[in-house]
N, C-alpha and C positions, 0 to 999 in steps of 0.2 A: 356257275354253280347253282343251276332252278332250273326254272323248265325254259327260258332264257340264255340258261348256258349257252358254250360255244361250242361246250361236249356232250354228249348222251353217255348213257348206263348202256352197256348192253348184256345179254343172257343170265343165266340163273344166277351167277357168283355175283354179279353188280348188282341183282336183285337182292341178294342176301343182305350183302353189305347196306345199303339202303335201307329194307325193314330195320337190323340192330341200328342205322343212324337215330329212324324215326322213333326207338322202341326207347333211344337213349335219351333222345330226346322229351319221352313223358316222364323220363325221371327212373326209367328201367336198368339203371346204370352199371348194372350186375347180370343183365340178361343173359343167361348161357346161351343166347344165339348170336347176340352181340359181342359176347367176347370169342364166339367160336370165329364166326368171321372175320375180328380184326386178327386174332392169333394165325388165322389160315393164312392172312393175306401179309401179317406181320411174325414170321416166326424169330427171329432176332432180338425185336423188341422186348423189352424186360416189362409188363406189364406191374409186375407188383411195386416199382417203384413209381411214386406221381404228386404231383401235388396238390392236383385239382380234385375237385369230383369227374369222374369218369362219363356219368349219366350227361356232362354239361357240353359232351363232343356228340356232333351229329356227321351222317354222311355229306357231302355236299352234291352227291352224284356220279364226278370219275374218281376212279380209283386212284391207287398209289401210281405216280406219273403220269394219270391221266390228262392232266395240263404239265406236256413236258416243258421242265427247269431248259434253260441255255447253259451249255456248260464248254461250248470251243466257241464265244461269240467274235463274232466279224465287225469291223470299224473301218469305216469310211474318213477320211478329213472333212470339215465343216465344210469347205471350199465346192466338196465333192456332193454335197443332197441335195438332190432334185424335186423330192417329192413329199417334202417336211414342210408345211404353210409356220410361218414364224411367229402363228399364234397358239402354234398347240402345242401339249404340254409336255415338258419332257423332266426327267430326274437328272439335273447337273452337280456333278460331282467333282472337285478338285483334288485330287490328292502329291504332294511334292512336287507342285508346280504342271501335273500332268494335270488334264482336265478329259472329262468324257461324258456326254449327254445319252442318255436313255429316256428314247420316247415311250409315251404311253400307250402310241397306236401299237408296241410290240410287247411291251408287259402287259396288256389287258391280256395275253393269246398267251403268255408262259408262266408271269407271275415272279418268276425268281431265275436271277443270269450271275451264274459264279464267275468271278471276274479277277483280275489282275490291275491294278492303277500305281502308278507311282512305286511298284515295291510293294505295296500293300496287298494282301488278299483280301477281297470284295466278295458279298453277298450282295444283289441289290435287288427289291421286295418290293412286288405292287400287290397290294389284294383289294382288286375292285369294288367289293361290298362294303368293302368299309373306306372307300379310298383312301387309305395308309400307304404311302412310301418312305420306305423304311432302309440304311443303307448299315448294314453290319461286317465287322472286321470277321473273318473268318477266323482268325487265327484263335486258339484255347487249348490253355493245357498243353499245350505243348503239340499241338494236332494242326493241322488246316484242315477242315472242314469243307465239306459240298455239299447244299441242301435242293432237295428236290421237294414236290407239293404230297402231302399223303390224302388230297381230297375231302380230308374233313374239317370239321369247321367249331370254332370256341368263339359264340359271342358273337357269330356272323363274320368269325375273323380267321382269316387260313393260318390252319395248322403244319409247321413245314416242317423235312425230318431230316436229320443230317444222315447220309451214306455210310459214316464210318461206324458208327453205333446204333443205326439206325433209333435215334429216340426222338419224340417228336419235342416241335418247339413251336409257344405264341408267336406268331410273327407281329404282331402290333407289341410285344412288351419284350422280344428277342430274349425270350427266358425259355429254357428247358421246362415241359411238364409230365412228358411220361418216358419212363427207360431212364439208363443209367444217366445220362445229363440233368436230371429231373434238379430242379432249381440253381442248375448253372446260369449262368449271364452273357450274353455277347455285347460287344462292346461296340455303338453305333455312334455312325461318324458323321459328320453336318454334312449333308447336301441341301440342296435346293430344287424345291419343286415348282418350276420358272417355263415360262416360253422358250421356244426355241431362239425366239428375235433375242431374248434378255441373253438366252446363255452363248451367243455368237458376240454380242457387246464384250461379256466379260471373259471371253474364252475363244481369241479367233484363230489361234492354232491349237487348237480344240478336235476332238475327232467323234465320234455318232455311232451309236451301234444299230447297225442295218440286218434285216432277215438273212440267215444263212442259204435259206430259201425262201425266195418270195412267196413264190405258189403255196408255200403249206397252209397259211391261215389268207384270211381278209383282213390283211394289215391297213390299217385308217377306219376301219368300221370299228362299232362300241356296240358289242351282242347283249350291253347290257341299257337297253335304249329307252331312256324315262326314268332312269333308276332315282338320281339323284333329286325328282319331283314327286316321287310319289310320297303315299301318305305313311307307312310304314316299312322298314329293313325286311330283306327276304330274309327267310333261315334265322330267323330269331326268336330266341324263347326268353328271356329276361324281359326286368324291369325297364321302361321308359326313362326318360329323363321328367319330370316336370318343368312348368314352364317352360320352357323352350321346344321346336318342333325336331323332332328329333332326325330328322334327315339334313339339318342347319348346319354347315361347314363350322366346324371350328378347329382353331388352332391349338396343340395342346405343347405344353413345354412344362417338361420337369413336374410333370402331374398337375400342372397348370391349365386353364384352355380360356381361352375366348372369342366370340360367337364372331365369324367371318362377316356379319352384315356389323357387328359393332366398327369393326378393324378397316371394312369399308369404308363406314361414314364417317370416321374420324381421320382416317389417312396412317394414321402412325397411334401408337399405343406406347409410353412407358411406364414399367415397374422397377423402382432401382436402378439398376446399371443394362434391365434388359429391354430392349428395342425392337419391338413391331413395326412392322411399314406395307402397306397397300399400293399395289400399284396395276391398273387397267392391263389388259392386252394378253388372258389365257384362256384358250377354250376349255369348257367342265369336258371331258372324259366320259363323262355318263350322263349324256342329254341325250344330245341328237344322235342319229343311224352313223353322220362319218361327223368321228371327233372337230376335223377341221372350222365342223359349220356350230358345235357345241356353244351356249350360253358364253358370254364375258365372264369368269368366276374371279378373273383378276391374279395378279403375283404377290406373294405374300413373300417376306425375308426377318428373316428374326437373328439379333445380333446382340452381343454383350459387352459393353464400352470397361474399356479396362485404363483405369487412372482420371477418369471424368463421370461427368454425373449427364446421364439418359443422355448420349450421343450427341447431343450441342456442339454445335462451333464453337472451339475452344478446347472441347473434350478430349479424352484419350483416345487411342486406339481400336476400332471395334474389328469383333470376330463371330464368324457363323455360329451357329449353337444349331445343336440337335432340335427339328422342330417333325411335327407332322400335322398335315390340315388332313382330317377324317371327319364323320359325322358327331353331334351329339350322343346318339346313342351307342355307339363306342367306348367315348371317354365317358358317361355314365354308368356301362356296363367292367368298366375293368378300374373305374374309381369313383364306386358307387356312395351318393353322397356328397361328390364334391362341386361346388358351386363352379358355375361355367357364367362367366363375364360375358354379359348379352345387353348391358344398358348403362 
């Protein structure tokens, strides 16, 4: 979603859409060109309900499915990948004892795979600019849900839209904010964002979700190549973080975060009853051209000891928690303000 993308804009109406992104983006939030175009391209959508400012969404570039959602995905047994190196990074998911990996050489190219696990209905969420993986219950109200990418963007953060009411939703905060869902909630489920070597350990009758077609993208390339080095976020119009650099991984829990070089050097982090732990062996996604050869950024696992105190020998029982490693200037753009543990 930049001139980097993996998609292009093309002819007048992606032109359109683009000026009202850019028009919205100086703060034109009301611009009758801008809302012409989303209404052209959104007629469903109930624009007068929302919760944000309108001015705060920009185009990202493709339009609505322009980076198409996975919505029939294919799995392979762990037994059965060939061509997964067991340092790159995938989204491991357990749900009722089922388990299923989604790498990120194939959500960088769709972003969002409706899914089935355990009985449960899945949503599972990569948005590379901010790298947030985010894994949400699909089920509300009484609905199952199916969301697809609407190509714009909150915060540097993909805006995604459910099918059935077409309303758009944060995907880093899995909240409704424009159309009739406008401040509904989804309810996000702990995975792990691990190596593939970690999640065959903990998962070896485990299954992979593979291209339905190989040939559609460049599956193992990262179109988004230096991202996570450079000096500022594409498509960003807000405040910085201070002190800290704001491309700096951090962890963020329950409106919590702390800086991935902290959680490095220490190995393990406890607050209370919640548990941090580092551990070597993931490629970053957003370094090098193919993910496989990406920087060491390490495996993070955050966990909440239930009947002991900070997971000790001895302690009680621990369990996953909802966690996601994105950048600093994410978790200061959407909890502006709050201190990010960096030392």
């Amino acid at each position: 979603m930049s001139n980097c993308s993996p998609f292009r804009a093309f002819g007048l109406f992606a032109a359109t859409v683009a000026v009202g992104g850019l028009l919205a983006a100086s703060g034109a939030g009301a611009n009758p060109l801008t809302r012409l175009s989303w209404k052209l391209e959104w007629p469903k959508t109930d624009f007068s309900k929302t919760s944000i400012d309108l001015s705060e969404i920009t185009s990202g570039g493709p339009p609505k499915d322009g980076i198409p959602s996975i919505d029939d995905p294919r799995t392979v047994p762990v037994s059965e990948v060939k061509n997964l190196a067991d340092t790159e990074p995938v989204v491991g998911l357990i749900i009722n004892g089922k388990a299923r990996a989604y790498p990120l050489r194939i959500l960088t190219w769709h972003e969002i795979v409706n899914d089935e696990l355990g009985g449960v209905p899945v949503t599972v969420t990569y948005c590379p600019l901010c790298n947030s993986a985010i894994v949400f219950d699909r089920r509300l109200d009484g609905k199952v849900l199916d969301f697809g990418t609407t190509g714009k963007l909150r915060h540097s953060d993909m805006v995604m839209y459910d099918r059935q009411t077409e309303s758009w939703w944060q995907q880093f905060l899995g909240q409704g904010i424009v159309g009739e869902m406008t401040g509904k909630r989804l309810k996000t489920i702990p995975a792990r964002l691990e190596s593939f070597a970690n999640f065959k350990k903990r998962a070896p009758g485990g299954d992979v979700l593979v291209p339905n077609d190989p040939g559609m993208r460049n599956y193992g390339a990262n179109p988004y190549a230096g991202y996570d080095t450079s000096a500022t976020p594409f498509l960003f119009q807000g405040d910085l973080p201070k002190g800290i650099n704001p491309m700096v991984r951090v962890i963020v829990v329950d409106g919590q975060a702390w800086s991935l070089p902290l959680l490095r050097e220490k190995g393990r982090v406890t607050q209370g009853d919640l548990v941090l732990t580092w551990q070597a062996g993931q490629n970053s996604a957003l370094d090098t051209r193919a993910i496989s050869q990406g920087r060491d950024v390490g495996n993070v696992v955050v966990r909440r000891t239930q009947g002991g105190q900070g997971g000790g020998q001895g302690g009680g029982k621990a369990k996953d928690v909802v966690y996601d490693v994105t950048f600093a200037f994410v978790f200061n753009a959407f909890f502006p303000g709050r201190e990010i543990h960096h030392n």
